[in-house]
Biopython code that builds the backbone (N, CA, C, O; Angstrom):
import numpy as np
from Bio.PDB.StructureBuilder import StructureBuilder

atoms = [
    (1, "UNK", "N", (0.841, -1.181, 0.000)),
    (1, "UNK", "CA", (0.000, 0.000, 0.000)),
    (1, "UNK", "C", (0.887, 1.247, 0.000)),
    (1, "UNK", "O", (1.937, 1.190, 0.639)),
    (2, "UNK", "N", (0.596, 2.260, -0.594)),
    (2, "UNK", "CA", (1.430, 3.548, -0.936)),
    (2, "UNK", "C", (1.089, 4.045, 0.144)),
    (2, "UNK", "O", (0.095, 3.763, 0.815)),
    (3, "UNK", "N", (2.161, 5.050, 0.424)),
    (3, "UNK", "CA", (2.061, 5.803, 1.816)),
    (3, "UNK", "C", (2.949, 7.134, 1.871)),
    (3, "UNK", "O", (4.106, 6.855, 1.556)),
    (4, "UNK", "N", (2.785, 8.462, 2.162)),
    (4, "UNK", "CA", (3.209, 9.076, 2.344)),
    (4, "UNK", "C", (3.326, 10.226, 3.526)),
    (4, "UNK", "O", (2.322, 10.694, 4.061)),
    (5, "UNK", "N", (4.938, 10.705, 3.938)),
    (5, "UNK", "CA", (5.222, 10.994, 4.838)),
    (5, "UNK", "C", (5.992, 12.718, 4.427)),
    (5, "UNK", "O", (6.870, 12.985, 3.606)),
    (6, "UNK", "N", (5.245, 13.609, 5.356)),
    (6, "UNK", "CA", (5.410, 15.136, 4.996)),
    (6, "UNK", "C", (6.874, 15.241, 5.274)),
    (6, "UNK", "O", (7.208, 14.405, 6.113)),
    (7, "UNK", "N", (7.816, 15.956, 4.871)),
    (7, "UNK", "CA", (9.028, 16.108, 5.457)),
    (7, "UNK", "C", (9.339, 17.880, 4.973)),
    (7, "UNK", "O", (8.819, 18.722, 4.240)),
    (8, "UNK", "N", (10.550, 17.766, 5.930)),
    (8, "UNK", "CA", (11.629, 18.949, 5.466)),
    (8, "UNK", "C", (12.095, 18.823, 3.916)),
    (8, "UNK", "O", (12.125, 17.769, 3.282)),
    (9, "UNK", "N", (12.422, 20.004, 3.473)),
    (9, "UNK", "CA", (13.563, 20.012, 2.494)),
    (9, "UNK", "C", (15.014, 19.634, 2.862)),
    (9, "UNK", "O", (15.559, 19.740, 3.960)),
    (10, "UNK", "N", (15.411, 19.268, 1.943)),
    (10, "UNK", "CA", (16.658, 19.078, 2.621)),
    (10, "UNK", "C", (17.934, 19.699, 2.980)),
    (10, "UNK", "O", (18.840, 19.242, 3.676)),
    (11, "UNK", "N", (17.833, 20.919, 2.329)),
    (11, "UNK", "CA", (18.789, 21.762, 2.838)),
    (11, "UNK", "C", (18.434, 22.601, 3.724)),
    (11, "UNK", "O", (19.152, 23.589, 3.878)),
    (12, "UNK", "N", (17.197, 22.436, 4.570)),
    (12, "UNK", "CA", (16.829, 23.267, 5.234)),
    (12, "UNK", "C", (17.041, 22.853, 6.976)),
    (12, "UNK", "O", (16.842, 21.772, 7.529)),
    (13, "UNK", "N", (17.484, 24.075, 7.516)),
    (13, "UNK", "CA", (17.738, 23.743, 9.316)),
    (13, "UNK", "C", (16.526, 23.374, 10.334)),
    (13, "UNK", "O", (16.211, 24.266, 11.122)),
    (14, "UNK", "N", (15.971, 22.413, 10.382)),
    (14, "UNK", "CA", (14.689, 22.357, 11.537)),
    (14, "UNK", "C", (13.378, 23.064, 10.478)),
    (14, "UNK", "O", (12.409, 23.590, 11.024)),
    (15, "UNK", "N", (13.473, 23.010, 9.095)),
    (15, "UNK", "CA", (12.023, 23.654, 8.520)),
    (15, "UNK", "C", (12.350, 24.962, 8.237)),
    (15, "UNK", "O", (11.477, 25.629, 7.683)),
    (16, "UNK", "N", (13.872, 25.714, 8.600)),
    (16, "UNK", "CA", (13.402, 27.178, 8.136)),
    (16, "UNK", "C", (13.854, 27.058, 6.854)),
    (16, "UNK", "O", (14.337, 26.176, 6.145)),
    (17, "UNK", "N", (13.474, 28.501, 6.749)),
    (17, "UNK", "CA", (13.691, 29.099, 5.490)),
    (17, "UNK", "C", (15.416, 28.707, 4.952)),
    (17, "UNK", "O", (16.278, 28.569, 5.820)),
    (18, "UNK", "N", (15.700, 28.586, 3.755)),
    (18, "UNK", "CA", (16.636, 28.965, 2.866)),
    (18, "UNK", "C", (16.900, 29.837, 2.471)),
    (18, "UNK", "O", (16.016, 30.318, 1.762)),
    (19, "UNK", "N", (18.061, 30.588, 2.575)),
    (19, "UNK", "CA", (18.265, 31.897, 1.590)),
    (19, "UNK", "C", (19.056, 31.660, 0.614)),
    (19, "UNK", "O", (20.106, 31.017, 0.613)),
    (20, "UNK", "N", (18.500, 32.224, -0.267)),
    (20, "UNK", "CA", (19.739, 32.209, -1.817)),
    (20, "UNK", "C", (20.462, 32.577, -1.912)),
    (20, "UNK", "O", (20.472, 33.714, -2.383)),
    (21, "UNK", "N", (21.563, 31.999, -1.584)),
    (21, "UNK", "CA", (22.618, 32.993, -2.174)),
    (21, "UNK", "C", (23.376, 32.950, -3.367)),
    (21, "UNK", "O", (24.244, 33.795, -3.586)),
    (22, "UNK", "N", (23.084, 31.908, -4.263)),
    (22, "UNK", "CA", (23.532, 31.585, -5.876)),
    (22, "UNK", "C", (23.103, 33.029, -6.558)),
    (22, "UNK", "O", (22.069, 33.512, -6.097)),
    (23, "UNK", "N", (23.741, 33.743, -7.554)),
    (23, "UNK", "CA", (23.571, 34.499, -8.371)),
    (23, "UNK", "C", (23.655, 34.205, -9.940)),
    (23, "UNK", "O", (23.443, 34.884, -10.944)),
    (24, "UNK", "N", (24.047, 32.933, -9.711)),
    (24, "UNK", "CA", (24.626, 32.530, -11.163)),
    (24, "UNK", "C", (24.841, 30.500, -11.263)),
    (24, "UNK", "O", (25.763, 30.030, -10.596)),
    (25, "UNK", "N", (24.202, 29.798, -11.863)),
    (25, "UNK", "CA", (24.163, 28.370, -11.937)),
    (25, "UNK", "C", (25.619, 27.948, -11.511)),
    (25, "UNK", "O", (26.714, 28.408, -11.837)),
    (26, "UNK", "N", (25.306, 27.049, -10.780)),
    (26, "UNK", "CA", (25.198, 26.047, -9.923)),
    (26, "UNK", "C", (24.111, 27.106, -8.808)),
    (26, "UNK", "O", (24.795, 27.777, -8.035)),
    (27, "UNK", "N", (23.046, 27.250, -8.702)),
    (27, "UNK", "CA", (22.250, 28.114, -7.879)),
    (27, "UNK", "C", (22.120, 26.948, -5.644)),
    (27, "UNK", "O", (22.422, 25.807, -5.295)),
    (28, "UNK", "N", (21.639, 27.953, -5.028)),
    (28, "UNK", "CA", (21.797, 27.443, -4.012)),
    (28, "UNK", "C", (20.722, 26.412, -3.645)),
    (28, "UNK", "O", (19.496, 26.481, -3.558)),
    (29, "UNK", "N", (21.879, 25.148, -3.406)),
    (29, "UNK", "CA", (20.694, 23.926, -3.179)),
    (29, "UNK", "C", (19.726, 23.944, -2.331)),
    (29, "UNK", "O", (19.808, 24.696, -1.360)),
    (30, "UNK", "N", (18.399, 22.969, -2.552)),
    (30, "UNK", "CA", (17.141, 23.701, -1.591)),
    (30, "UNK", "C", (16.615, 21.735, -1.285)),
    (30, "UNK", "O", (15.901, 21.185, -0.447)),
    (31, "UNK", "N", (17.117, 21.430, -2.014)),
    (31, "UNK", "CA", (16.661, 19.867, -1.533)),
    (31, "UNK", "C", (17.073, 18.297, -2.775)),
    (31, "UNK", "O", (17.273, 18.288, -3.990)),
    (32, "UNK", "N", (17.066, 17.758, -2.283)),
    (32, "UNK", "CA", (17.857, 16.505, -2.886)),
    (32, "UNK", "C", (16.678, 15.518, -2.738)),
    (32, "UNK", "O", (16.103, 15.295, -1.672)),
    (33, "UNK", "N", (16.435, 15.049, -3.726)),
    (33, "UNK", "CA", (15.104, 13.959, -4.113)),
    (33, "UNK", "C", (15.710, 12.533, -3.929)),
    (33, "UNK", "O", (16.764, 12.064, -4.361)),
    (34, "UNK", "N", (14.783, 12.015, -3.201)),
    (34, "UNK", "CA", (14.646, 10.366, -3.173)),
    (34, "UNK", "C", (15.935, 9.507, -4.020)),
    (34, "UNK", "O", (16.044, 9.463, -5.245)),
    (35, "UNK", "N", (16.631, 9.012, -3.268)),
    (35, "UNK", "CA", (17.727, 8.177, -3.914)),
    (35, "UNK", "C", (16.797, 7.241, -5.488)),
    (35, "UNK", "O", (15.589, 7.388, -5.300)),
    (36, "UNK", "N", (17.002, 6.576, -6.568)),
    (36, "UNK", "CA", (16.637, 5.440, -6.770)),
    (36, "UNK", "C", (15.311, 5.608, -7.993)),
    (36, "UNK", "O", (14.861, 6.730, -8.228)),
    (37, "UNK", "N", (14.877, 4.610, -8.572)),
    (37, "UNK", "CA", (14.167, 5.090, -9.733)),
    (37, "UNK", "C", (12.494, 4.063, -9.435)),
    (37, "UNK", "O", (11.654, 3.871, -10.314)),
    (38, "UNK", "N", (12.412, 3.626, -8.186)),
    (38, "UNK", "CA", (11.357, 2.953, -8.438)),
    (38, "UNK", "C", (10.152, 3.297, -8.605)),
    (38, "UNK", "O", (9.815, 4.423, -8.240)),
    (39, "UNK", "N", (9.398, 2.590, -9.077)),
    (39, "UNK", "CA", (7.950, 3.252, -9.817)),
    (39, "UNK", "C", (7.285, 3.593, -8.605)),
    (39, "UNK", "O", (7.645, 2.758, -7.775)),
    (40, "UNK", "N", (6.523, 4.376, -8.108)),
    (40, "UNK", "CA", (5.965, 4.920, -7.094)),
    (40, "UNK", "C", (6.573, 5.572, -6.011)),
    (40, "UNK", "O", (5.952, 6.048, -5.061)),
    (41, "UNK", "N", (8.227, 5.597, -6.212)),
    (41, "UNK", "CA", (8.634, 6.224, -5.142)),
    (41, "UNK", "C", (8.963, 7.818, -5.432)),
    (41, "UNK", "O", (9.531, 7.887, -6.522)),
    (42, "UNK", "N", (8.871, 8.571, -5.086)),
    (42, "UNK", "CA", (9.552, 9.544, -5.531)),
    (42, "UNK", "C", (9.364, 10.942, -4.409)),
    (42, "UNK", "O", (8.895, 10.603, -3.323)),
    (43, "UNK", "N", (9.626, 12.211, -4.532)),
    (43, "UNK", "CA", (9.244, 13.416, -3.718)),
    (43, "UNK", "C", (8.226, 14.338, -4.173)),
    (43, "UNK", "O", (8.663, 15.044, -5.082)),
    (44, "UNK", "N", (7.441, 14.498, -3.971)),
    (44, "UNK", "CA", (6.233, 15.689, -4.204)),
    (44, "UNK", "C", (6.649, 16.590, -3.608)),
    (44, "UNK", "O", (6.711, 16.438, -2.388)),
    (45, "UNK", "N", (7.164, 18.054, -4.263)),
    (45, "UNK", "CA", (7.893, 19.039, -3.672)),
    (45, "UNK", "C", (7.323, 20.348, -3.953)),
    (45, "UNK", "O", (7.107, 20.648, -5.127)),
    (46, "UNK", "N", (6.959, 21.458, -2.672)),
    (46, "UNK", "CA", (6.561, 22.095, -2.799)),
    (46, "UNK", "C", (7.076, 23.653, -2.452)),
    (46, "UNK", "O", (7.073, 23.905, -1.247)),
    (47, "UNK", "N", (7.391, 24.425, -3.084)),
    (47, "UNK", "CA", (8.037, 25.947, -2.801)),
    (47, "UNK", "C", (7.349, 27.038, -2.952)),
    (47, "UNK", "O", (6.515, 27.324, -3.811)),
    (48, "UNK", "N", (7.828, 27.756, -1.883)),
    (48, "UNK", "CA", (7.596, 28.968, -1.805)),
    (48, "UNK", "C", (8.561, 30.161, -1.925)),
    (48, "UNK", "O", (9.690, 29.914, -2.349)),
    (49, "UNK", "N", (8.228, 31.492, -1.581)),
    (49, "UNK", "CA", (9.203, 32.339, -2.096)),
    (49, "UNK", "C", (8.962, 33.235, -1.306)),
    (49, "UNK", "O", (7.733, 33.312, -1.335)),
    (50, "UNK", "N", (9.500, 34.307, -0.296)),
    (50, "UNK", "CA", (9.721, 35.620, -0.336)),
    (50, "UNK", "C", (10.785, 36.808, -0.512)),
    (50, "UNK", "O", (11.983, 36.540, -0.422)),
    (51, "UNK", "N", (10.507, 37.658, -0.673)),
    (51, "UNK", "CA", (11.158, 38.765, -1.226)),
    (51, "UNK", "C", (11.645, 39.870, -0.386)),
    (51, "UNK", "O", (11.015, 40.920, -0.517)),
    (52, "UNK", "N", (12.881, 39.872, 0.666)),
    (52, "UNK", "CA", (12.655, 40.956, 1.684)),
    (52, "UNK", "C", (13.370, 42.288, 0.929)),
    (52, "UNK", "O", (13.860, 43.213, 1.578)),
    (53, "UNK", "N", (13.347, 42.230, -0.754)),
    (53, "UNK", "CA", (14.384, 43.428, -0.295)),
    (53, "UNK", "C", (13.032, 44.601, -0.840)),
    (53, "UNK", "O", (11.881, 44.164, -0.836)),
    (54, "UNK", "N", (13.317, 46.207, -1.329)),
    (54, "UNK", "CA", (12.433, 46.766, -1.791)),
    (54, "UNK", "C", (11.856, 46.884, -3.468)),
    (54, "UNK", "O", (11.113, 47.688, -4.032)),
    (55, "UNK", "N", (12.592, 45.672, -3.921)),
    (55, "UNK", "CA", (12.035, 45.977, -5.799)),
    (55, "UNK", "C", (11.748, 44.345, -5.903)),
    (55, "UNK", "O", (11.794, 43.616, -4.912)),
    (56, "UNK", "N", (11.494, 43.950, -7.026)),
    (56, "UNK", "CA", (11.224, 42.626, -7.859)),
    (56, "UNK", "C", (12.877, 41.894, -7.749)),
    (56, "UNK", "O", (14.047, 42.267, -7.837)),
    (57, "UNK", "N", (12.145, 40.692, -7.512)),
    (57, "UNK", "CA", (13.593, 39.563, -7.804)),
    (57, "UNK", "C", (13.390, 38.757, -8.822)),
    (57, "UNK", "O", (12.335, 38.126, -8.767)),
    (58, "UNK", "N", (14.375, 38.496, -10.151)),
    (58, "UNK", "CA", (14.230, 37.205, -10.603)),
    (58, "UNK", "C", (14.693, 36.234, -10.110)),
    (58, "UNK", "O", (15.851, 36.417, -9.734)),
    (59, "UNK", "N", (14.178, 34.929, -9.875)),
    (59, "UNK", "CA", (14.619, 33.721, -9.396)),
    (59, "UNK", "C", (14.594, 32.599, -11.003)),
    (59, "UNK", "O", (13.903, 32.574, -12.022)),
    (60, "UNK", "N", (15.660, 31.864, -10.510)),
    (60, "UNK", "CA", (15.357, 30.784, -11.324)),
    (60, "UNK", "C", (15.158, 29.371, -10.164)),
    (60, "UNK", "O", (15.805, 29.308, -9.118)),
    (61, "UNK", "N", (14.600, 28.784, -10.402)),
    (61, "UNK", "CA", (14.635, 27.133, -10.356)),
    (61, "UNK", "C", (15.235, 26.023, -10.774)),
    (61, "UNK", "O", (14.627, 25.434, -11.669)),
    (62, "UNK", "N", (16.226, 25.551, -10.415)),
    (62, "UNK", "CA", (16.978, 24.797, -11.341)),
    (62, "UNK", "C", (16.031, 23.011, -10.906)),
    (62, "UNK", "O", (16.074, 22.565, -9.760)),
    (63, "UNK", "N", (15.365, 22.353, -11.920)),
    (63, "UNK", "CA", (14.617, 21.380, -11.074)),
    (63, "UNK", "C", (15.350, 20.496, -11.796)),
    (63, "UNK", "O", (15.187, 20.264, -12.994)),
    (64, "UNK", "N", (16.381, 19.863, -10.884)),
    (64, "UNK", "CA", (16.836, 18.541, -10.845)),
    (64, "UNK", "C", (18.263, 19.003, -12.417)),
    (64, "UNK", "O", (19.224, 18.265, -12.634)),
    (65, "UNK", "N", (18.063, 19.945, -13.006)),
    (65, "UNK", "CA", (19.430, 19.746, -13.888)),
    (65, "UNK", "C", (19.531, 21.288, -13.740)),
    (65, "UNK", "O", (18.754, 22.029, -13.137)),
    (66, "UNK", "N", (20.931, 21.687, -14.588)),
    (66, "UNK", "CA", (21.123, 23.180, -14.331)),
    (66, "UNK", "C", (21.438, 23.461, -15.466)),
    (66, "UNK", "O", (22.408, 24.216, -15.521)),
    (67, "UNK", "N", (20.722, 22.956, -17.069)),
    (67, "UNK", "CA", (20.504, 23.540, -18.709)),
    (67, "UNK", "C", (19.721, 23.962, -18.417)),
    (67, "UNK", "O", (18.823, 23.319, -17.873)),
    (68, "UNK", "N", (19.654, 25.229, -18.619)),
    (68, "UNK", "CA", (18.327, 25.632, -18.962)),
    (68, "UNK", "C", (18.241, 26.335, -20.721)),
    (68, "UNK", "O", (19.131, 26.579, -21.536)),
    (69, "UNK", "N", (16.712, 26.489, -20.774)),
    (69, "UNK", "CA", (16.133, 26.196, -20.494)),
    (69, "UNK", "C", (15.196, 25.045, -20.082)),
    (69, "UNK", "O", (14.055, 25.138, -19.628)),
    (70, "UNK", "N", (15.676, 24.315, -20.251)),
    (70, "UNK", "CA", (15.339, 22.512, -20.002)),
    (70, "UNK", "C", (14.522, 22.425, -18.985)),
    (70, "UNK", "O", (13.319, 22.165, -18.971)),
    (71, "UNK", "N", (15.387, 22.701, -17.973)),
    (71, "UNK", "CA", (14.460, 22.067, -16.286)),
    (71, "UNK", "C", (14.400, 23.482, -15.030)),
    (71, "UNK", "O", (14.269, 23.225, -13.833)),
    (72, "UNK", "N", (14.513, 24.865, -15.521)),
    (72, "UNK", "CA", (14.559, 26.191, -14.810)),
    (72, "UNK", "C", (13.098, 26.649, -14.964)),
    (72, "UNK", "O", (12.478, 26.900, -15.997)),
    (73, "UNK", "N", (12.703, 26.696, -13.684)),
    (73, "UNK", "CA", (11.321, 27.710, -13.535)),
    (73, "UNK", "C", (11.616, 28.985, -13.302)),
    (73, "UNK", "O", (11.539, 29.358, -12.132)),
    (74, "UNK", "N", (12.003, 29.913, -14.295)),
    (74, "UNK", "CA", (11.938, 31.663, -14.134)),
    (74, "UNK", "C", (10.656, 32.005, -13.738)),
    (74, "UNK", "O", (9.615, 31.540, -14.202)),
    (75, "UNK", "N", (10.780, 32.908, -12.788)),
    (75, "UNK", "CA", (10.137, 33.642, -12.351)),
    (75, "UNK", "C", (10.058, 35.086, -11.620)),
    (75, "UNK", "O", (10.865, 34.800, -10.735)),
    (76, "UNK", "N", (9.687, 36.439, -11.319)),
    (76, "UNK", "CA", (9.770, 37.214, -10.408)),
    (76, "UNK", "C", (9.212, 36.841, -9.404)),
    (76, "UNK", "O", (8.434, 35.889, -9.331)),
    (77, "UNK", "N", (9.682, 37.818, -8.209)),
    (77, "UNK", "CA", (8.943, 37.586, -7.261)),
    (77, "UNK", "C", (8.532, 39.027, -6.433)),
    (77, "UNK", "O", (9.473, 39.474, -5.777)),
    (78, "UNK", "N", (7.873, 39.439, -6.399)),
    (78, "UNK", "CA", (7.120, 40.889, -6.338)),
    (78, "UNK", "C", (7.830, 40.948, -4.283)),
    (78, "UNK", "O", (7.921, 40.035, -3.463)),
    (79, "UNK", "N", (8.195, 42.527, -4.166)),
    (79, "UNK", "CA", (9.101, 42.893, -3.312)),
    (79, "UNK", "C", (8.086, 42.199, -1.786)),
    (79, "UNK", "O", (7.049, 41.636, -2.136)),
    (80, "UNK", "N", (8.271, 42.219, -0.695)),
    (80, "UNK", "CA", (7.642, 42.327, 0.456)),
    (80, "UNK", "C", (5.739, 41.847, 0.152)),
    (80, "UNK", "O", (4.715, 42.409, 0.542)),
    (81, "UNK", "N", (5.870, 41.032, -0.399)),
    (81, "UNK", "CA", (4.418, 40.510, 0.022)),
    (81, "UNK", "C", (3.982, 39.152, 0.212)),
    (81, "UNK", "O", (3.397, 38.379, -0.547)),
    (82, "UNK", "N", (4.436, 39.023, 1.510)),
    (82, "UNK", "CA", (4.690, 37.581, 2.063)),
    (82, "UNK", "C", (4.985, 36.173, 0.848)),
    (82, "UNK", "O", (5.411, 36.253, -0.304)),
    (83, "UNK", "N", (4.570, 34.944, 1.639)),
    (83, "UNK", "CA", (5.424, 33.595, 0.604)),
    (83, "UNK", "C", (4.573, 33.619, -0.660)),
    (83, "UNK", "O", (3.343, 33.667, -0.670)),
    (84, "UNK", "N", (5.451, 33.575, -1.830)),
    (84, "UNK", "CA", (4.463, 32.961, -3.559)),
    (84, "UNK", "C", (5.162, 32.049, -3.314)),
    (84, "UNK", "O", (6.289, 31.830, -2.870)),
    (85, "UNK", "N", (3.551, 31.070, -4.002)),
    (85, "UNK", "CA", (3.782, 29.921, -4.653)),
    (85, "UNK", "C", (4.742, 30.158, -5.812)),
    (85, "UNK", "O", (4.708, 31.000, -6.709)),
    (86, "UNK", "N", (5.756, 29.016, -5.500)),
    (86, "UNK", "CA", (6.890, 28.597, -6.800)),
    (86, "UNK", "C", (6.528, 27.450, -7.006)),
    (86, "UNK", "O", (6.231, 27.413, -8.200)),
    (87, "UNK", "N", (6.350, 26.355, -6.501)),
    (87, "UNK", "CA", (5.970, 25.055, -7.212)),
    (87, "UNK", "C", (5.266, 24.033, -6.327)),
    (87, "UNK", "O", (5.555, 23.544, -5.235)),
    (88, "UNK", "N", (4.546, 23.923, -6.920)),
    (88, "UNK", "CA", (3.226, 23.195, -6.301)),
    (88, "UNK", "C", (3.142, 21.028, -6.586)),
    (88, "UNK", "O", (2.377, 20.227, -7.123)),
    (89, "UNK", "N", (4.204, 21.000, -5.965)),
    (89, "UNK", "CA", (3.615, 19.625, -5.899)),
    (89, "UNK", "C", (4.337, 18.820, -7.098)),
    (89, "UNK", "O", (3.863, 17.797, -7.592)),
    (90, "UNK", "N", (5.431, 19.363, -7.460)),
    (90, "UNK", "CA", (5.808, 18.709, -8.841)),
    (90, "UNK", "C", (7.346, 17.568, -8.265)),
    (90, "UNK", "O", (8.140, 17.954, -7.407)),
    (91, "UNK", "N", (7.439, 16.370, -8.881)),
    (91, "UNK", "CA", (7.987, 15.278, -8.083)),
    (91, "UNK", "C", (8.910, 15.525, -9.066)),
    (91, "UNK", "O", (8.824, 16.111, -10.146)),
    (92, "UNK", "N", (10.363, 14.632, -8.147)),
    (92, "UNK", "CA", (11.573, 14.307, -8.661)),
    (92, "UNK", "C", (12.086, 13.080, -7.931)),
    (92, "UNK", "O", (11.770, 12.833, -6.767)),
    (93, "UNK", "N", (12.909, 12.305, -8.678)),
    (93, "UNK", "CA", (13.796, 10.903, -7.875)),
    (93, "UNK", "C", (14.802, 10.930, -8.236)),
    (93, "UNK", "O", (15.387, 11.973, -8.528)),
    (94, "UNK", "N", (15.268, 9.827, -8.314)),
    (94, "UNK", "CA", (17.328, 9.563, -8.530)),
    (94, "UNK", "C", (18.199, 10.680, -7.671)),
    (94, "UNK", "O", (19.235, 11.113, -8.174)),
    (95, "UNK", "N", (17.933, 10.965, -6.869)),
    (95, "UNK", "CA", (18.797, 11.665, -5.923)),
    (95, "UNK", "C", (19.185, 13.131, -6.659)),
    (95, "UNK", "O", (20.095, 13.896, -6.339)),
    (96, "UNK", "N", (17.831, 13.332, -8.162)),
    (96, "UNK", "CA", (17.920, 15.115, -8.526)),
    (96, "UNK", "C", (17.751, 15.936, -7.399)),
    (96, "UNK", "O", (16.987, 15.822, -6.440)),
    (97, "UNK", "N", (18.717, 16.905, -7.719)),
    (97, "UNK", "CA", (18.979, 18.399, -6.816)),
    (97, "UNK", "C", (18.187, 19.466, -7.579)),
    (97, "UNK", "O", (18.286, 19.828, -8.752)),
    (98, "UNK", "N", (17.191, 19.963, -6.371)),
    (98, "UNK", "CA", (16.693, 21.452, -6.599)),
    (98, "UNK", "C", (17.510, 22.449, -5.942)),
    (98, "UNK", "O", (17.831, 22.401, -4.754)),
    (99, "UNK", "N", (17.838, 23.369, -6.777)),
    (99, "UNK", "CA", (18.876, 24.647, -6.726)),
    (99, "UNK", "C", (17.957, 25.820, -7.311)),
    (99, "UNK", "O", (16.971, 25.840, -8.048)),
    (100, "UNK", "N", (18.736, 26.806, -6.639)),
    (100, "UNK", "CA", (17.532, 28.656, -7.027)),
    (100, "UNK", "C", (18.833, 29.209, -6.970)),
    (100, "UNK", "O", (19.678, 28.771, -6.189)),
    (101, "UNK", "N", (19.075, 30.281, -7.864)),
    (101, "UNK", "CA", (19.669, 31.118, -7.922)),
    (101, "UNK", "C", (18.462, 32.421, -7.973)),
    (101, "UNK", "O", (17.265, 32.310, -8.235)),
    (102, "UNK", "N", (19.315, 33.782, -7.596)),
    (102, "UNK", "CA", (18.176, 35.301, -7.979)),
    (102, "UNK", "C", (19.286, 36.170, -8.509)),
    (102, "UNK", "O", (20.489, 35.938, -8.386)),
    (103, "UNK", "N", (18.698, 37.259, -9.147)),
    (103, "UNK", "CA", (18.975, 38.338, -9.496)),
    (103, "UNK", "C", (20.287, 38.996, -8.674)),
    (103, "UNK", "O", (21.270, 39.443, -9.264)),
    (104, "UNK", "N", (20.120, 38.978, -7.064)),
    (104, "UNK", "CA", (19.984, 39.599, -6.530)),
    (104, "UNK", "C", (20.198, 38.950, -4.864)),
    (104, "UNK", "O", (19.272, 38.806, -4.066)),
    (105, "UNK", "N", (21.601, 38.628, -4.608)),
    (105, "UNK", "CA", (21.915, 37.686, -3.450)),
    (105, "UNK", "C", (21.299, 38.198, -1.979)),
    (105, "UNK", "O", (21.525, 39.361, -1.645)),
    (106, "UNK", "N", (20.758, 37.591, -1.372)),
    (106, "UNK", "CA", (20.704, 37.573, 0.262)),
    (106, "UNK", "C", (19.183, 38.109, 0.346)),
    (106, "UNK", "O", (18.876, 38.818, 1.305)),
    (107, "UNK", "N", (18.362, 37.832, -0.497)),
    (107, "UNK", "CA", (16.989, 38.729, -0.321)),
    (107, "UNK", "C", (15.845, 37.822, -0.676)),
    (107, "UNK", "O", (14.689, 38.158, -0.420)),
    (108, "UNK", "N", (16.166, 36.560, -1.322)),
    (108, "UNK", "CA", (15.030, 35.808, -1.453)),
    (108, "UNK", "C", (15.152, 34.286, -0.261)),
    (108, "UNK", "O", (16.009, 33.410, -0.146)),
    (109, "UNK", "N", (14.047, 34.513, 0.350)),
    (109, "UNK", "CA", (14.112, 33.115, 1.086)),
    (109, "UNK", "C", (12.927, 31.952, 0.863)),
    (109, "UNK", "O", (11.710, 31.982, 1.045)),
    (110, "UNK", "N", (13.712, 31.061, 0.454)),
    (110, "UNK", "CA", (12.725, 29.715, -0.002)),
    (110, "UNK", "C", (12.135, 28.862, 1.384)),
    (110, "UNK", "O", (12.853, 28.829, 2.383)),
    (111, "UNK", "N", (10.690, 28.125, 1.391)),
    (111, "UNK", "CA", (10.762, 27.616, 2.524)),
    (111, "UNK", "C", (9.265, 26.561, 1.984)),
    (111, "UNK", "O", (8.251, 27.084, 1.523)),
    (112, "UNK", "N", (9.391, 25.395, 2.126)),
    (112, "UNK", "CA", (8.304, 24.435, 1.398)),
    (112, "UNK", "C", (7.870, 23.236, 2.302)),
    (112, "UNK", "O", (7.376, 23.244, 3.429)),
    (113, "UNK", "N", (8.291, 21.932, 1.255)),
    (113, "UNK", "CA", (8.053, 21.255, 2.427)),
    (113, "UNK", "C", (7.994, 19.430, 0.872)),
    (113, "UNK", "O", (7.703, 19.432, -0.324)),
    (114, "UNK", "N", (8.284, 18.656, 1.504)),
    (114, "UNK", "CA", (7.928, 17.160, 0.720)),
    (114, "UNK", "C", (7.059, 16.290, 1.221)),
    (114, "UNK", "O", (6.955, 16.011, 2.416)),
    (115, "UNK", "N", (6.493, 15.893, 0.433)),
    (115, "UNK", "CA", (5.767, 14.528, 0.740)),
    (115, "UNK", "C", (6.391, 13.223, -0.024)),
    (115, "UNK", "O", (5.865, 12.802, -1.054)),
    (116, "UNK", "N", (7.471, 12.653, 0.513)),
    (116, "UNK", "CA", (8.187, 11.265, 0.347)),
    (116, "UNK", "C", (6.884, 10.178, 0.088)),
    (116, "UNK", "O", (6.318, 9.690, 1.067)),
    (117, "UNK", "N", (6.555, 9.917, -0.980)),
    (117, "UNK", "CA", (5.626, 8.987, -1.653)),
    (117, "UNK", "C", (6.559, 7.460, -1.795)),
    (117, "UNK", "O", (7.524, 7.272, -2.535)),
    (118, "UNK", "N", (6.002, 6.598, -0.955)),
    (118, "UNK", "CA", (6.924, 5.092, -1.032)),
    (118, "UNK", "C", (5.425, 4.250, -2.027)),
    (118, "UNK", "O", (4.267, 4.667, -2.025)),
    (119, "UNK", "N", (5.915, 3.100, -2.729)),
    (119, "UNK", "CA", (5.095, 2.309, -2.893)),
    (119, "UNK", "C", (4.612, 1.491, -2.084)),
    (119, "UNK", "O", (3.730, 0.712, -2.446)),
]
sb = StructureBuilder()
sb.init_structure("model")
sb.init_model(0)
sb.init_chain("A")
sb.init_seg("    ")
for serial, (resi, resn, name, xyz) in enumerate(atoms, 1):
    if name == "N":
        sb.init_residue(resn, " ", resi, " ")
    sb.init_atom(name, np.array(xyz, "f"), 0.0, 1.0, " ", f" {name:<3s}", serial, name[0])
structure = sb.get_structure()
């Protein structure tokens, strides 16, 4: 029976936030997916975003490779108005790395959360 269990990201201390500090690919890692390729196993991963400084940030997403455009979710992220949704639920395995780089170092902080899906 399939079963799943909420977790941390993995680069994250006790659940907090991440800050970016990548400006440029290899962007700053935010979590490392499920070792292994089996059918039903994988991470359901979910991000958020805020913005403490006073203008727009671009962020990228690097999901699981760092060609882009291939596997990068660009996006802004509008100054001071609490967490945006960045990605809602979208899975990765084989031990792919999610990485964010911004515009704009020390001002965006990521903070989400996984659901480890076993078969």
């Amino acid at each position: 029976m399939p079963s799943a269990a909420k977790q941390k990201l993995s680069a994250s201390v006790d659940g907090r936030n991440i800050k970016v500090v990548a400006t440029a690919s290899a962007g700053t890692t935010i979590h490392t997916a499920v070792t292994g390729v089996v059918v039903g196993t994988f991470d359901e991963i979910y991000l958020e975003a805020f913005n403490s400084s006073a203008v727009p940030i671009v962020i990228q997403v690097q999901w699981g490779n760092t060609v882009a455009p291939d596997d990068n979710v660009i996006m802004t992220i509008a100054p001071q108005v609490g967490f945006v949704p960045v990605v809602n639920g979208l899975i990765l395995q084989n031990g792919a790395i999610v990485r964010c780089f911004a515009s704009v170092a020390n001002v965006i902080m990521l903070n989400g959360f996984v659901n480890a899906i076993s078969a």
